[in-house]
Each structure stands twice: as C-alpha cells, then as structure tokens.
N, CA, C and O atoms as a GROMACS GRO file, in nm:
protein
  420
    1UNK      N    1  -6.500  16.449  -0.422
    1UNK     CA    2  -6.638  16.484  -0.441
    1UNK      C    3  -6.734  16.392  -0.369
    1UNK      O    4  -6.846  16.438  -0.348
    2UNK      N    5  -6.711  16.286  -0.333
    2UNK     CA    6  -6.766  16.162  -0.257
    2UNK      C    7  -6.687  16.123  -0.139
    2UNK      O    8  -6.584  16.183  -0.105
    3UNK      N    9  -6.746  16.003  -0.065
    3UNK     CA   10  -6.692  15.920   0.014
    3UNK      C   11  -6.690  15.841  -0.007
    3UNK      O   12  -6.797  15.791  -0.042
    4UNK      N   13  -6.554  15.748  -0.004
    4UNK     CA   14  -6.534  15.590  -0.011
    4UNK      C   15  -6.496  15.505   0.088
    4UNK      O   16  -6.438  15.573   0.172
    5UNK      N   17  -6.498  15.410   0.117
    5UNK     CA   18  -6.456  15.307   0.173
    5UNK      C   19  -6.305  15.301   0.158
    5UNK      O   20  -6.228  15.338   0.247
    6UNK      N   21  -6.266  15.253   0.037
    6UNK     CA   22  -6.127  15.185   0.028
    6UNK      C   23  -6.049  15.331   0.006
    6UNK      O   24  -5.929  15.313  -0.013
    7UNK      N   25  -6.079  15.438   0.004
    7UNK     CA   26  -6.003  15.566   0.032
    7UNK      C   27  -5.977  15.651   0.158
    7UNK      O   28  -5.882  15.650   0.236
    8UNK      N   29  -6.127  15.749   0.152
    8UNK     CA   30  -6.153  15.786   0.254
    8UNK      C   31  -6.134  15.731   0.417
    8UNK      O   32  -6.077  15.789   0.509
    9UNK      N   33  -6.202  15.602   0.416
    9UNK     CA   34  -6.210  15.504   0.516
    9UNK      C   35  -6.028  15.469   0.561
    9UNK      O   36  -5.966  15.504   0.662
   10UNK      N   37  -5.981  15.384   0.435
   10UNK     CA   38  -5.887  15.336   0.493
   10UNK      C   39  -5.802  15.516   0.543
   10UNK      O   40  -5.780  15.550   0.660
   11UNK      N   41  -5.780  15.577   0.455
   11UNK     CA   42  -5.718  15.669   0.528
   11UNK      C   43  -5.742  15.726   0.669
   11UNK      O   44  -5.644  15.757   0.735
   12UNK      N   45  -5.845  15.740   0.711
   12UNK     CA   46  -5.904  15.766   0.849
   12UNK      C   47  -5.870  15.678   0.942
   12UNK      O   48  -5.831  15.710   1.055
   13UNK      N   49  -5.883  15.554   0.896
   13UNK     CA   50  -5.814  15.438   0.973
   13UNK      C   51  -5.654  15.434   1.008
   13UNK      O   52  -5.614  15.433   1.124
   14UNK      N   53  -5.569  15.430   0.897
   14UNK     CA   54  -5.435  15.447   0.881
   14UNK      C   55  -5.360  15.543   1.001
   14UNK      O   56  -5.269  15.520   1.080
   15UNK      N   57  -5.467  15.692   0.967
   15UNK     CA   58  -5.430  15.796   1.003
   15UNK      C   59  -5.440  15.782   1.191
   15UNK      O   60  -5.364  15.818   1.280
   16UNK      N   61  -5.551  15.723   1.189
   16UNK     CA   62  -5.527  15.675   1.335
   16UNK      C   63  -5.485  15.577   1.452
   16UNK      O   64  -5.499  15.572   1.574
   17UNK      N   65  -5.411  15.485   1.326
   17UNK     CA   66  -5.317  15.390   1.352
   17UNK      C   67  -5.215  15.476   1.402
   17UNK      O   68  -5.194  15.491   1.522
   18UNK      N   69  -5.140  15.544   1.293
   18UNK     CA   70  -5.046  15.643   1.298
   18UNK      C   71  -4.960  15.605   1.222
   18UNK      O   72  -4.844  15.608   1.262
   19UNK      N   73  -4.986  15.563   1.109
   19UNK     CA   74  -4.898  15.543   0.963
   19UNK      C   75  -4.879  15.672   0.915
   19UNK      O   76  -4.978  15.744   0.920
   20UNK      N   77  -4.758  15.728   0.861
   20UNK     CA   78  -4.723  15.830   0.823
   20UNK      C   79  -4.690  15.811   0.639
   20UNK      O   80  -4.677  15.715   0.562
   21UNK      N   81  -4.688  15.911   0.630
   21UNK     CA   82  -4.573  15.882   0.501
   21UNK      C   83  -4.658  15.770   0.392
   21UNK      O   84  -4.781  15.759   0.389
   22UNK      N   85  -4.575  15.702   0.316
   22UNK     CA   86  -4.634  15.599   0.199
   22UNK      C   87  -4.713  15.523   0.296
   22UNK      O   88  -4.835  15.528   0.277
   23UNK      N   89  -4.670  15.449   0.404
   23UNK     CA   90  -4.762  15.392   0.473
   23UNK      C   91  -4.924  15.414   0.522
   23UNK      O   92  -5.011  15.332   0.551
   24UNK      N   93  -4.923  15.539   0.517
   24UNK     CA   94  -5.042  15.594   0.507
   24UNK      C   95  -5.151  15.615   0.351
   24UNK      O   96  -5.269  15.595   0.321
   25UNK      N   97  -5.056  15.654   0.299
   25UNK     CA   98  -5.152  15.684   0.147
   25UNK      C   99  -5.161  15.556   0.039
   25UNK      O  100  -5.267  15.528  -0.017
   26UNK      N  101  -5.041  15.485   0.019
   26UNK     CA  102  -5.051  15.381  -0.069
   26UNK      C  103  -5.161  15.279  -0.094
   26UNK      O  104  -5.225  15.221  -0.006
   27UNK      N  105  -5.176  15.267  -0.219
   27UNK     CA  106  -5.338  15.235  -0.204
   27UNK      C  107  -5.448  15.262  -0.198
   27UNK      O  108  -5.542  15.192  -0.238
   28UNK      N  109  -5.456  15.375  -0.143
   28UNK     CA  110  -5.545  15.429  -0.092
   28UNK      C  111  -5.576  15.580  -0.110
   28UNK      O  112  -5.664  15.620  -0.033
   29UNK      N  113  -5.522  15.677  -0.196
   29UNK     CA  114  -5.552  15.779  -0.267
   29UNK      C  115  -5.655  15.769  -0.407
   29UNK      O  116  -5.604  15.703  -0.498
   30UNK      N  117  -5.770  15.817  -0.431
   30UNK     CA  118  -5.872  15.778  -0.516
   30UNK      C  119  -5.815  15.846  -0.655
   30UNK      O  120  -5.693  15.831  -0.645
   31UNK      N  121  -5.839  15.908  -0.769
   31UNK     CA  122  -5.848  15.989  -0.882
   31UNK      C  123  -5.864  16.100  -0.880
   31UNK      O  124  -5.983  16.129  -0.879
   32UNK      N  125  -5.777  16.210  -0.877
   32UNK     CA  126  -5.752  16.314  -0.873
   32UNK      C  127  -5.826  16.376  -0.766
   32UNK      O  128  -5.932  16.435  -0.785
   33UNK      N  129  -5.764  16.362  -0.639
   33UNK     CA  130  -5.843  16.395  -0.537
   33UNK      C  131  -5.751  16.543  -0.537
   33UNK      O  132  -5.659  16.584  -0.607
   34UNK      N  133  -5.854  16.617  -0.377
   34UNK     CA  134  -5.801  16.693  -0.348
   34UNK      C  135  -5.636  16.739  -0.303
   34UNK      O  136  -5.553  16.824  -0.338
   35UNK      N  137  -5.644  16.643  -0.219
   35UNK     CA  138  -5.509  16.615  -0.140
   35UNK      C  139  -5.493  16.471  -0.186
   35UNK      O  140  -5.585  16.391  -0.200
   36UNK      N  141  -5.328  16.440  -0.215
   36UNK     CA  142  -5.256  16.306  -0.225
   36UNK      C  143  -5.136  16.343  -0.141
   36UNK      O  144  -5.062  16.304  -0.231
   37UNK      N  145  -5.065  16.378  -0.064
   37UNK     CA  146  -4.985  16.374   0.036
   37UNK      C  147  -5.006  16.345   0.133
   37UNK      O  148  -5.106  16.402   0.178
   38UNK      N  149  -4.936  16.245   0.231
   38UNK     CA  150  -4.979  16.229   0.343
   38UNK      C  151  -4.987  16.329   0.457
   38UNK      O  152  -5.044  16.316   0.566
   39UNK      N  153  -4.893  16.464   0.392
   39UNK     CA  154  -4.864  16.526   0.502
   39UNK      C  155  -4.971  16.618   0.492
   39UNK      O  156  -5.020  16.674   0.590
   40UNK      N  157  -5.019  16.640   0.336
   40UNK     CA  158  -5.163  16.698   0.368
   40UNK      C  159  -5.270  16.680   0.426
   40UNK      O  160  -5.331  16.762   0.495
   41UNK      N  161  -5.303  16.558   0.396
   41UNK     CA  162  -5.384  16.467   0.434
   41UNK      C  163  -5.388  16.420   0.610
   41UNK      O  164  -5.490  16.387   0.670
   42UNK      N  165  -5.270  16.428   0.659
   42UNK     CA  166  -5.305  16.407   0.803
   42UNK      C  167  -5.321  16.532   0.865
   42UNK      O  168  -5.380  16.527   0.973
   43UNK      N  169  -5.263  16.710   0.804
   43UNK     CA  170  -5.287  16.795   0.844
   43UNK      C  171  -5.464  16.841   0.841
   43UNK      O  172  -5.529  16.907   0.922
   44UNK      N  173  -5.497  16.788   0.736
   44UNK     CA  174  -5.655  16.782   0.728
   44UNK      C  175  -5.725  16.691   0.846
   44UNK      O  176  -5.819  16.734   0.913
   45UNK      N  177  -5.674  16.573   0.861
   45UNK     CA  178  -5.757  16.472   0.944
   45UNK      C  179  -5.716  16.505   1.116
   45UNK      O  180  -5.780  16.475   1.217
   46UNK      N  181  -5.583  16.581   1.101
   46UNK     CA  182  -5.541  16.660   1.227
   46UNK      C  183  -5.680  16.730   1.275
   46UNK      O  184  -5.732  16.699   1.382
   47UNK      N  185  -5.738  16.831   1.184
   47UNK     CA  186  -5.770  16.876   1.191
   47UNK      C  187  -5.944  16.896   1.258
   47UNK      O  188  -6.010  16.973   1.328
   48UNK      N  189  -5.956  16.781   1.186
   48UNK     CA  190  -6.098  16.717   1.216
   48UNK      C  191  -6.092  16.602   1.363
   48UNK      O  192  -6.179  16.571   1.445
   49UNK      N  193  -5.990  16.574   1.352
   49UNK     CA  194  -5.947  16.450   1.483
   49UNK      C  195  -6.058  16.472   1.595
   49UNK      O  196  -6.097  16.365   1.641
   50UNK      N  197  -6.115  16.580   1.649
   50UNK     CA  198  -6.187  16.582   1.774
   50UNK      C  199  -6.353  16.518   1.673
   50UNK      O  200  -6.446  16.471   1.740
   51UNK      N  201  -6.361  16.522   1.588
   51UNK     CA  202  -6.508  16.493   1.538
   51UNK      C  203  -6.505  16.365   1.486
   51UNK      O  204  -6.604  16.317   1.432
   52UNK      N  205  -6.344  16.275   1.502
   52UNK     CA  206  -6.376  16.154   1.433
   52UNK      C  207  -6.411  16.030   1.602
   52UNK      O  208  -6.378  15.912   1.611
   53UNK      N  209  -6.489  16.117   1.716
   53UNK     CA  210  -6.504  16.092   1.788
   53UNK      C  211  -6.634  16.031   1.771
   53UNK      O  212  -6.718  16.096   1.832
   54UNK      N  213  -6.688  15.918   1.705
   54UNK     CA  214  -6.810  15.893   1.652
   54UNK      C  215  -6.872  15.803   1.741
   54UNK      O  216  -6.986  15.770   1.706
   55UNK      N  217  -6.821  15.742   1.871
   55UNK     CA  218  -6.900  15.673   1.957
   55UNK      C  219  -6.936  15.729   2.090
   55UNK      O  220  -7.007  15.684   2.180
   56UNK      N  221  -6.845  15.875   2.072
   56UNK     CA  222  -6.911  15.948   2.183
   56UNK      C  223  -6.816  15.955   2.322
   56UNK      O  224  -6.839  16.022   2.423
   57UNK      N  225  -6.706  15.871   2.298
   57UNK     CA  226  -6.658  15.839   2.460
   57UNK      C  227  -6.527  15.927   2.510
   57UNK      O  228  -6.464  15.882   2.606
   58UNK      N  229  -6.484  16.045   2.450
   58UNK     CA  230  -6.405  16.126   2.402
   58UNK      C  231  -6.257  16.116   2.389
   58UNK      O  232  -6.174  16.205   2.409
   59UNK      N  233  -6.235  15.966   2.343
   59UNK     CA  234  -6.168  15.912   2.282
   59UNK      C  235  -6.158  15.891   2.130
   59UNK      O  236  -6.224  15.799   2.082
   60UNK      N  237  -6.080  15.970   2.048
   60UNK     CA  238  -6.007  15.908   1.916
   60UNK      C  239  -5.987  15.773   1.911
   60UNK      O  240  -5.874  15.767   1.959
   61UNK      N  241  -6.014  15.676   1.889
   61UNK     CA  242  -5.922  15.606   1.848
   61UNK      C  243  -5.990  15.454   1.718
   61UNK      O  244  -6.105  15.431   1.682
   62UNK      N  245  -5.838  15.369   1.675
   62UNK     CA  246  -5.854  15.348   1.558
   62UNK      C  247  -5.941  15.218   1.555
   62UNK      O  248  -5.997  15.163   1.461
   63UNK      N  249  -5.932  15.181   1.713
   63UNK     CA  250  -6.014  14.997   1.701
   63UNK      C  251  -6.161  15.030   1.709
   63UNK      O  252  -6.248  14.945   1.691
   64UNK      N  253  -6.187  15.165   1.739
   64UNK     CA  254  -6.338  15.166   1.774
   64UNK      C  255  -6.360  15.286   1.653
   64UNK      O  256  -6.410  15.263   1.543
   65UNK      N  257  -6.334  15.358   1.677
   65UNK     CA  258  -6.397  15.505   1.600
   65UNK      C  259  -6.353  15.520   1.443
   65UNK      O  260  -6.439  15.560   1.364
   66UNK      N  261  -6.224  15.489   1.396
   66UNK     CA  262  -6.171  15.403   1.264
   66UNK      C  263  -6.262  15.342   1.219
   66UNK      O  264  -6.344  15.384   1.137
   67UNK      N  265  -6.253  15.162   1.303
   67UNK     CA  266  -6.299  15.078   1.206
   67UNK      C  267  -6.501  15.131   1.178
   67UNK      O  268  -6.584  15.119   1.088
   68UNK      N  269  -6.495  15.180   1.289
   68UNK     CA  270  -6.682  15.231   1.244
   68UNK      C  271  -6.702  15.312   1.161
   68UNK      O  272  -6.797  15.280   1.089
   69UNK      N  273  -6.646  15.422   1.131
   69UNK     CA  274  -6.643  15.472   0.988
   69UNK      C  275  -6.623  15.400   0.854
   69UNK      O  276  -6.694  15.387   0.754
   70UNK      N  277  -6.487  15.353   0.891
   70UNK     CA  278  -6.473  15.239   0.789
   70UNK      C  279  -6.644  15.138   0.739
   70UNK      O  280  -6.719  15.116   0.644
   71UNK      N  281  -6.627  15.112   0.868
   71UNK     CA  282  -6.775  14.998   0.835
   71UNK      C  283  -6.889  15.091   0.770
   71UNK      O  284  -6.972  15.053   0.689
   72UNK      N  285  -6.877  15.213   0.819
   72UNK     CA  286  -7.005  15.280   0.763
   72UNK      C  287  -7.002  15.337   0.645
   72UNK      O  288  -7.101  15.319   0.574
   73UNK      N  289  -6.889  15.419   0.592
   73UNK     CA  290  -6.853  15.368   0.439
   73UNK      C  291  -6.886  15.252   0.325
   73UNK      O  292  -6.917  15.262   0.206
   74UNK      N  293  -6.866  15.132   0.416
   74UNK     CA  294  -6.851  15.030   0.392
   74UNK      C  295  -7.042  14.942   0.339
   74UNK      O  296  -7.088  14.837   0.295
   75UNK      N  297  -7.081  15.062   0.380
   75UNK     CA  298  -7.253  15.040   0.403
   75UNK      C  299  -7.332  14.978   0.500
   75UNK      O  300  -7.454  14.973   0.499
   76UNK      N  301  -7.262  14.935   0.578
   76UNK     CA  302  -7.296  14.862   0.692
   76UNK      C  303  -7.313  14.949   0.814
   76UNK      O  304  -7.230  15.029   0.856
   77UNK      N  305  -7.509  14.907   0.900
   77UNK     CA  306  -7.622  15.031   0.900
   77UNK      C  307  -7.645  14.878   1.029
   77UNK      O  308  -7.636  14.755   1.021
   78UNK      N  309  -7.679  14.981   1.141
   78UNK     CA  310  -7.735  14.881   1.249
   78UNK      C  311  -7.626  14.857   1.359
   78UNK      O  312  -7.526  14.914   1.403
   79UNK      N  313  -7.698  14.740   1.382
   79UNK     CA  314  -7.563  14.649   1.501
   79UNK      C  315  -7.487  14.586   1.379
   79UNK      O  316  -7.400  14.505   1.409
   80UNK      N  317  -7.507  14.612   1.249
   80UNK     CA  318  -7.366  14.571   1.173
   80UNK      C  319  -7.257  14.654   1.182
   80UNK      O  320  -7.147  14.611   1.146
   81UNK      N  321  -7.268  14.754   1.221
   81UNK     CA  322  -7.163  14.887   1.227
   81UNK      C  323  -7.080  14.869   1.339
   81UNK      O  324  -6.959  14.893   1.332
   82UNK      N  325  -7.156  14.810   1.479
   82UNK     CA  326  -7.068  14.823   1.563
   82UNK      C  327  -7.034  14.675   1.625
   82UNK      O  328  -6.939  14.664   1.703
   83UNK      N  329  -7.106  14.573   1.592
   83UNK     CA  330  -7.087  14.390   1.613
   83UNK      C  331  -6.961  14.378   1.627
   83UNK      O  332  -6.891  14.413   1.532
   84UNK      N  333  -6.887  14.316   1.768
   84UNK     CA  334  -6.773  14.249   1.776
   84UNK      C  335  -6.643  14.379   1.821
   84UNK      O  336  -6.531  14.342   1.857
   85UNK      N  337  -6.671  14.499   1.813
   85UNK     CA  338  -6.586  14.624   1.835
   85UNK      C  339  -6.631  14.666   1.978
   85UNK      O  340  -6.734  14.727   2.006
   86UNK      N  341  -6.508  14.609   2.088
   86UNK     CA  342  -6.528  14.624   2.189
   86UNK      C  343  -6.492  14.805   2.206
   86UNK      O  344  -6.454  14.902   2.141
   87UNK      N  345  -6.530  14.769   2.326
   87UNK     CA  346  -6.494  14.924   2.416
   87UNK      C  347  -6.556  15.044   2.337
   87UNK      O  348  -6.481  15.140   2.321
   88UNK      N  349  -6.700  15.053   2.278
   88UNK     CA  350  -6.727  15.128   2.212
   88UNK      C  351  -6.835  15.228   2.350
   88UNK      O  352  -6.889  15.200   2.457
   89UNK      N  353  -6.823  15.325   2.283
   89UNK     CA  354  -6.823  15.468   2.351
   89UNK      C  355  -7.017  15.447   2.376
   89UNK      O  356  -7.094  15.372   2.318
   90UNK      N  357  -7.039  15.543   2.480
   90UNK     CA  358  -7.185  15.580   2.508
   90UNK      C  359  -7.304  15.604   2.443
   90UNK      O  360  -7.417  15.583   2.490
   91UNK      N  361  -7.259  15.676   2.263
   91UNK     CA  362  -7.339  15.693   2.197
   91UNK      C  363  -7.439  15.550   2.097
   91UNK      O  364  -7.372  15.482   2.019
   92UNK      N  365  -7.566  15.524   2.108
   92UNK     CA  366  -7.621  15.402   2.074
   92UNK      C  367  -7.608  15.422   1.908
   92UNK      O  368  -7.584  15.526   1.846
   93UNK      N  369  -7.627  15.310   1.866
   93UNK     CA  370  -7.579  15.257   1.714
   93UNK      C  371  -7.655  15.368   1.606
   93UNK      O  372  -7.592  15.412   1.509
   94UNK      N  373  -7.772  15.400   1.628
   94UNK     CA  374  -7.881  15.490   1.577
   94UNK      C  375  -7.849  15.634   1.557
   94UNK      O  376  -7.877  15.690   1.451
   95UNK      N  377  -7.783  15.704   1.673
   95UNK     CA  378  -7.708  15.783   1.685
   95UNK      C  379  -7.564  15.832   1.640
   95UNK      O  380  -7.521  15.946   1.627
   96UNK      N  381  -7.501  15.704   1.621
   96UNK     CA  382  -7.357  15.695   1.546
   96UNK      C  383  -7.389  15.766   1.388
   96UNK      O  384  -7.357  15.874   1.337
   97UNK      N  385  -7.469  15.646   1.338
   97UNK     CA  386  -7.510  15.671   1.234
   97UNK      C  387  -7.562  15.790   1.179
   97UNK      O  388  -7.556  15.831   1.063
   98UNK      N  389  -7.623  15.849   1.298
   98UNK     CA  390  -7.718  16.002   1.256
   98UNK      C  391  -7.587  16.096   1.254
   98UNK      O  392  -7.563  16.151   1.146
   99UNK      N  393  -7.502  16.120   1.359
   99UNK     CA  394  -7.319  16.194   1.351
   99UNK      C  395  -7.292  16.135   1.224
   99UNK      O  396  -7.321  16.205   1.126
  100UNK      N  397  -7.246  16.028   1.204
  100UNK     CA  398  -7.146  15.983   1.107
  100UNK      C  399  -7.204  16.100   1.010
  100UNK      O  400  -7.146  16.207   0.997
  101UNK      N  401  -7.336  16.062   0.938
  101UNK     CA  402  -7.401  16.165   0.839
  101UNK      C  403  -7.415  16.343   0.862
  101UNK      O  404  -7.473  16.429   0.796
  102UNK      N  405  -7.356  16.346   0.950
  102UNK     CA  406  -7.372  16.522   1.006
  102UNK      C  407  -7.217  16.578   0.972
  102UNK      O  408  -7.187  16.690   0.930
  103UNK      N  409  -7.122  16.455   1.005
  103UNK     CA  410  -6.977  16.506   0.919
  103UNK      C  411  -6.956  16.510   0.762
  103UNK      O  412  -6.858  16.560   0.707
  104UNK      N  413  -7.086  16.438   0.686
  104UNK     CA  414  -7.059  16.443   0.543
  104UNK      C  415  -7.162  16.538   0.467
  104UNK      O  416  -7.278  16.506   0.445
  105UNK      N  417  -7.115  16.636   0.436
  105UNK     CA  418  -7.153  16.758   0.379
  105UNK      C  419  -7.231  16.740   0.237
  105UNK      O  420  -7.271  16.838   0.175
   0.00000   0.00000   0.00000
C-alpha cells in the first residue's frame, strides 16, 4: 500500500544486483505484502526494469539508478540523492526527483 526504504528500496536494489532467490527477499519483504516470492517479485520488477531508468542515461543499473531510489525512499531530496554516485545519467537532480514521483501512483 506504500513505499519503503528497507523493502521496496532494498528490493529494487538487490534485484539489480542480481540476487535471486532468498538472497533477494530476506529481510526485506514488509507485512503482508502483495508479492513475497522472489520469483514474483523480480517478474514484477522485470517488468518495470526500462522505468527504473531514473537518471536518464538508458542504462539500468544498480550503482547509480538502485542506490538513487534507495536514497529517495530513504528521504533524501537534492544533491543528497545523488552526492558521491558516479557515472550518473543526463537527467539533473530536480528532475530525478520529479520521475522518481511519476512511478509512485
């Protein structure tokens, strides 16, 4: 019904590490969520994979586009979102932020 950090987040992260299986969910499944399988759960994030493109550079991936969700979950708004996360994509910090909020319904 929400978004979290230590759920949502880490799973998005995980998922684009490429942890499968317990490695992926442990920990990190909230209270009676929708999905608790990993295999659901990455068929879902499969699914979305082209939109977790949040810096714009049309690259997936988990050191840049991960941990910035994560961070933005995390509440962290500004050059706190993207500080120290190299190789980040074309889209400016202002803009991340305005996407990030256009994927949460």
């Amino acid at each position: 019904g929400g978004y979290d950090a230590l759920t949502d987040g880490v799973l998005i992260y995980r998922y684009l590490v490429g942890l499968t299986g317990t490695a992926h969910t442990t920990g990190a499944v909230g209270n009676s969520p929708k999905r608790s399988l990993s295999t659901d759960i990455t068929l879902f994030l499969s699914t979305l994979r082209p939109q977790l493109d949040v810096d714009g550079d049309t690259q997936v991936l988990a050191a840049t586009d991960g941990l910035i969700v994560l961070r933005y979950l995390l509440g962290l708004r500004g050059v706190a979102l993207t500080a120290g996360i190299t190789g980040v994509g074309p889209r400016p910090v202002g803009q991340i932020e305005t996407y990030i909020q256009s994927l949460m319904p």
